[in-house]
Backbone as CSV, one residue per row, in Angstrom:
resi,resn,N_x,N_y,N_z,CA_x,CA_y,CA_z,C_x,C_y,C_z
1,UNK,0.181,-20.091,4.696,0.394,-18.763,4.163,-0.702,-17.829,4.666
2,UNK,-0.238,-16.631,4.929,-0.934,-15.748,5.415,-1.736,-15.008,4.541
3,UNK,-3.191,-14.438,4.195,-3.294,-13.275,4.098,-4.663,-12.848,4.919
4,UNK,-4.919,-11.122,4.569,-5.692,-10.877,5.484,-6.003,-9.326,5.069
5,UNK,-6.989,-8.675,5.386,-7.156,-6.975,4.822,-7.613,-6.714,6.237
6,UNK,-6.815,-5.421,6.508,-7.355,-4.417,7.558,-7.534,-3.229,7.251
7,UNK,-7.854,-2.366,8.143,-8.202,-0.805,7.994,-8.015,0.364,9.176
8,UNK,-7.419,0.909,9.300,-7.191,1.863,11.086,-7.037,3.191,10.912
9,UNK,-7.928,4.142,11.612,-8.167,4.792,11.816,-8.185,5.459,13.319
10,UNK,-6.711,6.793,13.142,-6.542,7.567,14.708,-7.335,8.941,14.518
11,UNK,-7.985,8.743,15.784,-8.928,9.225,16.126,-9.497,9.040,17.789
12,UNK,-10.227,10.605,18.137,-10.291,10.206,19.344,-12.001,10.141,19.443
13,UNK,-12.702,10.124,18.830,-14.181,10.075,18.204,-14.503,9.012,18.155
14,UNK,-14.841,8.101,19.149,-15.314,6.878,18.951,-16.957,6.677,18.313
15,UNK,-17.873,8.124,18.723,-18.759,8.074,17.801,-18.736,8.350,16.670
16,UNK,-17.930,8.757,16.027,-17.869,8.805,14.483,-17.287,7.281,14.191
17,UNK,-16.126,6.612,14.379,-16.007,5.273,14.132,-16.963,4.207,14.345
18,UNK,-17.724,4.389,14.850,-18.870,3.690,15.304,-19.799,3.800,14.010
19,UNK,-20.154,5.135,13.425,-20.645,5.722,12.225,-20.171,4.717,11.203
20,UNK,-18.829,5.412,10.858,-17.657,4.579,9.945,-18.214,3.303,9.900
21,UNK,-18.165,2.246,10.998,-18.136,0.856,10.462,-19.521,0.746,10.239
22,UNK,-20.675,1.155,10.444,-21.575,1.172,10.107,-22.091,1.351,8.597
23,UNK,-21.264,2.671,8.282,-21.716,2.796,6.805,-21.282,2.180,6.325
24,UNK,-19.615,1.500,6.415,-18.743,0.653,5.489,-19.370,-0.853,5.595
25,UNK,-19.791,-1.143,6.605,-20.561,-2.536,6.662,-21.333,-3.076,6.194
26,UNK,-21.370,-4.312,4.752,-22.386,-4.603,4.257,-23.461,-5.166,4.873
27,UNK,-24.552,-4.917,4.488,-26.205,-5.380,5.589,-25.470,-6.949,5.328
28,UNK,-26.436,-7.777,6.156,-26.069,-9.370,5.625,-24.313,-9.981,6.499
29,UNK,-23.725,-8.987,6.601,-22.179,-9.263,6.932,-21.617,-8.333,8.039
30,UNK,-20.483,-8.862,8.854,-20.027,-8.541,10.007,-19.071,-7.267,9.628
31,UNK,-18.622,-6.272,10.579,-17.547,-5.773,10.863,-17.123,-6.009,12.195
32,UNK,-15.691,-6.132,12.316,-15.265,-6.019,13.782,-14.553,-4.687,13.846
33,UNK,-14.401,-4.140,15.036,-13.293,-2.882,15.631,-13.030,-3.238,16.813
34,UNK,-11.522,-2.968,16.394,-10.879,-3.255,17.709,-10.143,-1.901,18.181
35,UNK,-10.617,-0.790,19.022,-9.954,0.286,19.722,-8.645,0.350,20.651
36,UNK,-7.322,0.864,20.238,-6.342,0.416,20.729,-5.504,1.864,20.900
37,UNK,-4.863,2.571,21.842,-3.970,3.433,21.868,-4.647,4.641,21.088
38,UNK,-5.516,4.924,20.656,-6.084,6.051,19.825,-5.905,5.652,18.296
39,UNK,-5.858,4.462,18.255,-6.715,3.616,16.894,-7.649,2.655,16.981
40,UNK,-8.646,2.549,15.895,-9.591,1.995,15.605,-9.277,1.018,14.633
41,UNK,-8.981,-0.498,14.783,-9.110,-1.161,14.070,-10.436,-1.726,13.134
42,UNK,-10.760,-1.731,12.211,-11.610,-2.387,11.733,-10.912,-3.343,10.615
43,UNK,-12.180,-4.200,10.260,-11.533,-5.848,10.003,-13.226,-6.158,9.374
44,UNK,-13.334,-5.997,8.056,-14.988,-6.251,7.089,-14.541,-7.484,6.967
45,UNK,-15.703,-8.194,7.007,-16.027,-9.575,5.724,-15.632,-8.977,4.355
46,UNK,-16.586,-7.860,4.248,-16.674,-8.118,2.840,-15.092,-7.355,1.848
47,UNK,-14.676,-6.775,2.860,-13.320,-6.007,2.591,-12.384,-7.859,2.291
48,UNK,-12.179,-8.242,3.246,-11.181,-9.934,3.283,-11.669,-10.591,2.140
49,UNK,-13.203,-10.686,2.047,-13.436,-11.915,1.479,-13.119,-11.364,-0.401
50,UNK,-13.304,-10.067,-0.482,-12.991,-9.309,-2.068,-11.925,-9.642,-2.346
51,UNK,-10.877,-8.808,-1.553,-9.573,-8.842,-1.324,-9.359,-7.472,-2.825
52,UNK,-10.018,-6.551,-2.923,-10.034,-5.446,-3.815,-9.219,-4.338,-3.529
53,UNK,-8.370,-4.039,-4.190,-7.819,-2.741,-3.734,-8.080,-1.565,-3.814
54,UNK,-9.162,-1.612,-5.088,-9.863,0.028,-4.977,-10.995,-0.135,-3.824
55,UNK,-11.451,-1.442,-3.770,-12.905,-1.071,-2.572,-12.527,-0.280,-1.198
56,UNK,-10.887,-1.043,-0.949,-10.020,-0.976,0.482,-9.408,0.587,-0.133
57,UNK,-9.268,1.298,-0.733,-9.009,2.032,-0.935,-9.805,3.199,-0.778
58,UNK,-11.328,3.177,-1.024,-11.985,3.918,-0.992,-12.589,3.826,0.209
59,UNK,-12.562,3.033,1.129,-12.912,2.662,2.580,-11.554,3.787,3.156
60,UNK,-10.490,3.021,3.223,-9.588,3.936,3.687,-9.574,5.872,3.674
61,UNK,-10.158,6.002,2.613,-10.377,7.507,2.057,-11.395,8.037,3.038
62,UNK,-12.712,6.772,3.026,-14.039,7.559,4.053,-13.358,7.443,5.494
63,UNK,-12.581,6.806,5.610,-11.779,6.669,7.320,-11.103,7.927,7.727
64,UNK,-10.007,8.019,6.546,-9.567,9.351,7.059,-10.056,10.629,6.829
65,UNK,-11.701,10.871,6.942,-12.226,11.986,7.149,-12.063,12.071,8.833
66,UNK,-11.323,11.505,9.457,-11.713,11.080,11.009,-10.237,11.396,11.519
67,UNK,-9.207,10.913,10.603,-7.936,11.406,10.886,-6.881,10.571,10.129
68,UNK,-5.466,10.641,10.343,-5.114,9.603,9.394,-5.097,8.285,9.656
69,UNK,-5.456,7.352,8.044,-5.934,6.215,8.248,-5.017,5.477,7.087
70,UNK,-4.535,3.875,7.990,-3.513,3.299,7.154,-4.254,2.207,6.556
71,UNK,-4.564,1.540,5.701,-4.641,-0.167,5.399,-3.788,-0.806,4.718
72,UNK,-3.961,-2.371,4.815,-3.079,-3.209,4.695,-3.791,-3.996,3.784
73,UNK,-3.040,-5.041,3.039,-3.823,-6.023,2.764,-2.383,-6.790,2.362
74,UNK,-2.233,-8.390,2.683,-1.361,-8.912,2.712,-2.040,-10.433,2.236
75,UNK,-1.404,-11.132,0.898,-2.044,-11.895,0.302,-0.838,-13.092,0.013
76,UNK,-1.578,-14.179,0.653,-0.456,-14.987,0.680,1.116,-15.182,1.316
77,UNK,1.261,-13.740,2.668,2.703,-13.827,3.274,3.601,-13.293,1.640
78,UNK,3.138,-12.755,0.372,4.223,-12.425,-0.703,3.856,-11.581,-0.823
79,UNK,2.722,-10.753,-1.443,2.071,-9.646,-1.873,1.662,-8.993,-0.737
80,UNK,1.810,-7.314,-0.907,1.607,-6.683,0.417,1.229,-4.920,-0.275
81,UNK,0.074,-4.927,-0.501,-0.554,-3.603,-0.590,-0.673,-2.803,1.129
82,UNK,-0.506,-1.338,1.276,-0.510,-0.814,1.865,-1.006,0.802,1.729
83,UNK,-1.434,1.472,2.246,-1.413,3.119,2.128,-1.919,3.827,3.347
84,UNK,-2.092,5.169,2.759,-1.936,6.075,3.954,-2.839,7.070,3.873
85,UNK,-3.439,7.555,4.520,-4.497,8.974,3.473,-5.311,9.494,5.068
86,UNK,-5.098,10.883,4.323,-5.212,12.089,5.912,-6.468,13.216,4.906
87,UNK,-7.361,13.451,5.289,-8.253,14.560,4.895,-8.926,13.934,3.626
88,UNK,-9.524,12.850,3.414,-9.793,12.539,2.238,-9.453,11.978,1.274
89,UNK,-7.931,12.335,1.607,-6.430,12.106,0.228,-5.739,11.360,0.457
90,UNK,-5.602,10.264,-0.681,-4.742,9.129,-0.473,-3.335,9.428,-0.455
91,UNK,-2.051,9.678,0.280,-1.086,10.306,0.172,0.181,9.702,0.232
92,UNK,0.126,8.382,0.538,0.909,7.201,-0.043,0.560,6.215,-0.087
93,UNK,1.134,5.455,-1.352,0.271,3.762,-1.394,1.665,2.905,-2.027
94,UNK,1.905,1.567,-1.260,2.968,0.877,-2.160,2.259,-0.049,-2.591
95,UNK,2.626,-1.397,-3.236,2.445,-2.875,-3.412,3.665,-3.497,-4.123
96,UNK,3.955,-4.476,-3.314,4.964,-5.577,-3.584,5.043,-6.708,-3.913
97,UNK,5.189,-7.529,-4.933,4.895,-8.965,-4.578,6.030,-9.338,-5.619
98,UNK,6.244,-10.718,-5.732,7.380,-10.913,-6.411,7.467,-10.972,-7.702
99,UNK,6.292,-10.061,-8.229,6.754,-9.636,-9.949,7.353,-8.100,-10.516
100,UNK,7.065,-7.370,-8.580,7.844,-5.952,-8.432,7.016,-5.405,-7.473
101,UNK,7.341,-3.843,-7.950,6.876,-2.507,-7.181,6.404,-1.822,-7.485
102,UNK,5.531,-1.327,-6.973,4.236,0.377,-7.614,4.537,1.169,-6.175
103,UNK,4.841,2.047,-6.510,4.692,2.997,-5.534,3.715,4.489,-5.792
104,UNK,2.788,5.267,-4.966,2.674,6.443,-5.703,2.378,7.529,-4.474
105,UNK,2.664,8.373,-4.526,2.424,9.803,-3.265,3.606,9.718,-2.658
106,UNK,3.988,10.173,-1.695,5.239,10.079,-0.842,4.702,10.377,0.776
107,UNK,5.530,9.294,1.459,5.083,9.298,2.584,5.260,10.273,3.345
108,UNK,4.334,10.690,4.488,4.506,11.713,5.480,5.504,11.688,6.281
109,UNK,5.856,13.420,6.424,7.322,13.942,6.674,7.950,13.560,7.583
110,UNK,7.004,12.860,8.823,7.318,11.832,10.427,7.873,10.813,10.215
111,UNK,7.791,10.240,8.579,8.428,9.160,8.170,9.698,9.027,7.702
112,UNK,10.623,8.065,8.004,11.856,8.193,7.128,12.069,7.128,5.904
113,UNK,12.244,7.584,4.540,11.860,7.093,3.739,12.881,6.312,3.714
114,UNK,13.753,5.617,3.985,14.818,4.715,3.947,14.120,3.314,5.059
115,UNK,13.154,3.810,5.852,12.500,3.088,7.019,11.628,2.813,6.459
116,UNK,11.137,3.325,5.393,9.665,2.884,4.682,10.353,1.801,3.517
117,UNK,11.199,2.246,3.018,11.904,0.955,2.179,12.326,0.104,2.660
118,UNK,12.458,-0.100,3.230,13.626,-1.612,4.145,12.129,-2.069,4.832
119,UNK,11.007,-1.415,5.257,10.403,-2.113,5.705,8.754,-2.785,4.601
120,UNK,8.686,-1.731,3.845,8.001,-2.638,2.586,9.500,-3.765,2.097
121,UNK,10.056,-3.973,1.749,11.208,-4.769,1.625,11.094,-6.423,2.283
122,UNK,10.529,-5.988,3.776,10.486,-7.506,4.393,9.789,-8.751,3.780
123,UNK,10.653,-9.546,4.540,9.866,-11.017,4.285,9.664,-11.595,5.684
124,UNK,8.929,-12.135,5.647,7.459,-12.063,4.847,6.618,-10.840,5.111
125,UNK,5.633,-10.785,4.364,5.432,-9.579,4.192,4.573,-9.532,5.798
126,UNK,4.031,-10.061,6.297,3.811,-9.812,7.801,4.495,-9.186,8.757
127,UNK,5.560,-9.352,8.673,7.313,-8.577,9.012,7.181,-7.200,8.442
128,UNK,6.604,-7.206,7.078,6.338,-5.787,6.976,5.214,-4.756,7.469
129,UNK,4.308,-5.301,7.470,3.328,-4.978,7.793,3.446,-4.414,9.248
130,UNK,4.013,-5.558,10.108,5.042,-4.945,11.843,5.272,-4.096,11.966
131,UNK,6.797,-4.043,10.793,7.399,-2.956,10.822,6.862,-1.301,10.580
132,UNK,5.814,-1.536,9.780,4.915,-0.392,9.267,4.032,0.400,10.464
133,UNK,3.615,-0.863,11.022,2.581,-0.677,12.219,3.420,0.562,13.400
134,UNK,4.416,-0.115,13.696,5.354,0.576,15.017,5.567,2.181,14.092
135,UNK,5.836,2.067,13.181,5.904,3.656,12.817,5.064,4.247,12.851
136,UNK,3.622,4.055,12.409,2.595,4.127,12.617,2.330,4.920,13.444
137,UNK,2.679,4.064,15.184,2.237,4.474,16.625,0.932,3.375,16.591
138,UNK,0.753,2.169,15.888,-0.177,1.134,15.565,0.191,-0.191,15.984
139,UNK,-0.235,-0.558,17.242,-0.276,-1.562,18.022,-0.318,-2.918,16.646
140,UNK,1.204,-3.577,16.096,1.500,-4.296,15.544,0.765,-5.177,15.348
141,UNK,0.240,-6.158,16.312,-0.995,-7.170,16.403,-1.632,-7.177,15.604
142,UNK,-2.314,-5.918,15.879,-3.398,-5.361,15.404,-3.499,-5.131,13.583
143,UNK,-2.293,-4.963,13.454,-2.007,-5.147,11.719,-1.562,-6.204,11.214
144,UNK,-1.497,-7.400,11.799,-1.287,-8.374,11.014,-2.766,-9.577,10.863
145,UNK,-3.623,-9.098,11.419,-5.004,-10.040,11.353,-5.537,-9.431,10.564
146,UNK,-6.758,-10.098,10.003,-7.881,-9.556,9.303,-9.425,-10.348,9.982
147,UNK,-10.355,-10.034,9.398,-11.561,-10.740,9.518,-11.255,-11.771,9.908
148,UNK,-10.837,-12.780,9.334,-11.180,-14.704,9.186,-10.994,-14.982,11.169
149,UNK,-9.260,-14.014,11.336,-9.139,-14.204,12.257,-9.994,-13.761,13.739
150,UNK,-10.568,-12.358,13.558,-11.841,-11.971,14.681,-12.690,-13.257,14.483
151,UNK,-13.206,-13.197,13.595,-14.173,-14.372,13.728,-13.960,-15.591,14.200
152,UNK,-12.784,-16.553,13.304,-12.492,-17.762,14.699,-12.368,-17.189,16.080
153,UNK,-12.089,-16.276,16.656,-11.836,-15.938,17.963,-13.492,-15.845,18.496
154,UNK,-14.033,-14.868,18.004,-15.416,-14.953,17.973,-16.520,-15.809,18.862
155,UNK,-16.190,-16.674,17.031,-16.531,-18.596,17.132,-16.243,-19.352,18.517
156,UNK,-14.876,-19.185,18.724,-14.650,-19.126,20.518,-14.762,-19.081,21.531
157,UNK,-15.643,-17.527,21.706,-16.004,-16.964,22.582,-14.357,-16.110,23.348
158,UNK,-13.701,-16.182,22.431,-12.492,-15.748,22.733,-12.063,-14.041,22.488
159,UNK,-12.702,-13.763,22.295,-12.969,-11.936,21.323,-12.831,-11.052,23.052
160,UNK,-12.079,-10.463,22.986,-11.355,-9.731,23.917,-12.938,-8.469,24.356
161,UNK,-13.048,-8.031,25.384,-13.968,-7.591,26.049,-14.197,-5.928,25.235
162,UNK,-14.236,-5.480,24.983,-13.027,-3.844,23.843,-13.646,-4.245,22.332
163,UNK,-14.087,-5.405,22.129,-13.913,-5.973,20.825,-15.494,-5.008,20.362
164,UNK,-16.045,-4.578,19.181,-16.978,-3.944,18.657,-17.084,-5.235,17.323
165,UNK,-18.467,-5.676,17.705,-19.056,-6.737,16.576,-20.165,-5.931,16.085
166,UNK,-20.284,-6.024,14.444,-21.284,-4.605,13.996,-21.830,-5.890,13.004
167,UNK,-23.038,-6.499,13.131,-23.831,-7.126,12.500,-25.493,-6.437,12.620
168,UNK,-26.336,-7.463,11.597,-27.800,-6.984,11.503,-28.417,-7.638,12.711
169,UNK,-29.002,-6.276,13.415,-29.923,-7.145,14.957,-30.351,-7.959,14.556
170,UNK,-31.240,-8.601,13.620,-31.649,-9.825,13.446,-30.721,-11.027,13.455
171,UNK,-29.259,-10.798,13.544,-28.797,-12.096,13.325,-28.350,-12.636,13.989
172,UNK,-28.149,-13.950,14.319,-27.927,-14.955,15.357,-26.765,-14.778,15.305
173,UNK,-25.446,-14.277,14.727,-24.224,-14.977,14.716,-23.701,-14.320,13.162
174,UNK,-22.564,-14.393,12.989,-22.204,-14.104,11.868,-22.702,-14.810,10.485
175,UNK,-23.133,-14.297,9.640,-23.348,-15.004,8.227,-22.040,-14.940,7.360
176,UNK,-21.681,-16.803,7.567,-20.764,-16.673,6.870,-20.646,-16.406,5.030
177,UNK,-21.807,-16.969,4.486,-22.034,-17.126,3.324,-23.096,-16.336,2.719
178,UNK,-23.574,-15.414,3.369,-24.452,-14.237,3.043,-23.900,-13.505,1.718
179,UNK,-24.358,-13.720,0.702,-23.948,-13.028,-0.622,-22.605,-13.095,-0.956
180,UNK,-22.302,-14.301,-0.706,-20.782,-14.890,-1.047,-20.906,-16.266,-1.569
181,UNK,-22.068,-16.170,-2.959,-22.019,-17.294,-3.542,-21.087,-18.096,-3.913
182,UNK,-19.799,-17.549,-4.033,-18.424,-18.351,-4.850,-18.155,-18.948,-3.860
183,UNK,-18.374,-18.651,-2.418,-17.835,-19.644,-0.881,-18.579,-20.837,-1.390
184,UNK,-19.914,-20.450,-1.449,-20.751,-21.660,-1.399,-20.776,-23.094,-2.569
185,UNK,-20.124,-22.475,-3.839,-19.794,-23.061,-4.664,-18.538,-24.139,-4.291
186,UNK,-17.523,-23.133,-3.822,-16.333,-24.229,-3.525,-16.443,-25.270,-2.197
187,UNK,-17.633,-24.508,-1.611,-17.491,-26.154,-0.672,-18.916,-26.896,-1.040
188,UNK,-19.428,-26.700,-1.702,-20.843,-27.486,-2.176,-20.028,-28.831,-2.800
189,UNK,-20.528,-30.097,-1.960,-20.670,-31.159,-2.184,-18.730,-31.895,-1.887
190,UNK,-18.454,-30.970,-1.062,-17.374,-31.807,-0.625,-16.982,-31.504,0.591
């Protein structure tokens, strides 16, 4: 089962995104960005490892001071938070999972709201997330990963040349367990 939190931001300001993941980046922990078609992917530790919807929410808000900015967060391939927010303002947000629907704002006018239903609608919700992306003008890929996945690639040496790794100069490598005591709990001693 899938899940995963992202964040994207169009924009042609690569020094202000550069800014962006900087401020949004906890000291101690990684961000990645991945620049694609006149979006900026970013992909936090600490955004994945929360899995919060107001934190990703209020990240999304400081993004689209830059232009409009979508995130995702997809939990388990069932549950599938999403939104949208241009100037500050969050201006549509759904979530789905199989105990229902919240919807609130209404999507922008480029959108067709029958295309926005059928495609929050999918299964799995990765399928939605796709489908969301291409309306977008958001290189699909790119919305269905989160963190865990930059990083195994990373780990690799597999991280595409384009790729932006935003850690503390001091650190050797990503900290996986840097102020993520509950990681350390569940694998302590097994």
């Amino acid at each position: 089962m899938r899940s995963f939190v992202n964040l994207h931001v169009r924009t042609d300001d690569a020094g202000a995104v550069s800014a962006l993941a900087e401020e949004l980046r906890t000291p101690g922990l990684v961000l990645y960005v991945v620049p694609a078609d006149g979006w900026y992917s970013l992909y936090d530790e600490r955004l994945e490892a929360d899995e919060d919807r107001e934190a990703l929410i209020a990240a999304l808000l400081r993004a689209s001071r830059l232009g409009r900015a979508a995130a995702f967060m997809v939990l388990e391939d069932e549950s599938l938070f999403w939104a949208l927010a241009e100037g500050e303002k969050l201006i549509y947000s759904a979530s789905s999972d199989p105990e229902g629907e919240e919807r609130q704002g209404s999507p922008p006018a480029d959108f067709q709201p029958a295309a926005i239903a059928a495609a929050e609608a999918g299964e799995p919700k990765t399928a939605s997330v796709r489908a969301l992306a291409r309306m977008l003008g958001l290189e699909p890929d790119h919305a269905v990963v989160g963190f865990g996945d930059l990083l195994e690639m990373d780990e690799e040496g597999e991280l595409p040349e384009e790729v932006w790794v935003l850690e503390d100069a001091a650190a050797t490598g990503p900290q996986l367990f840097t102020d993520r005591p509950y990681l350390e709990e569940e694998h302590a001693g097994g």
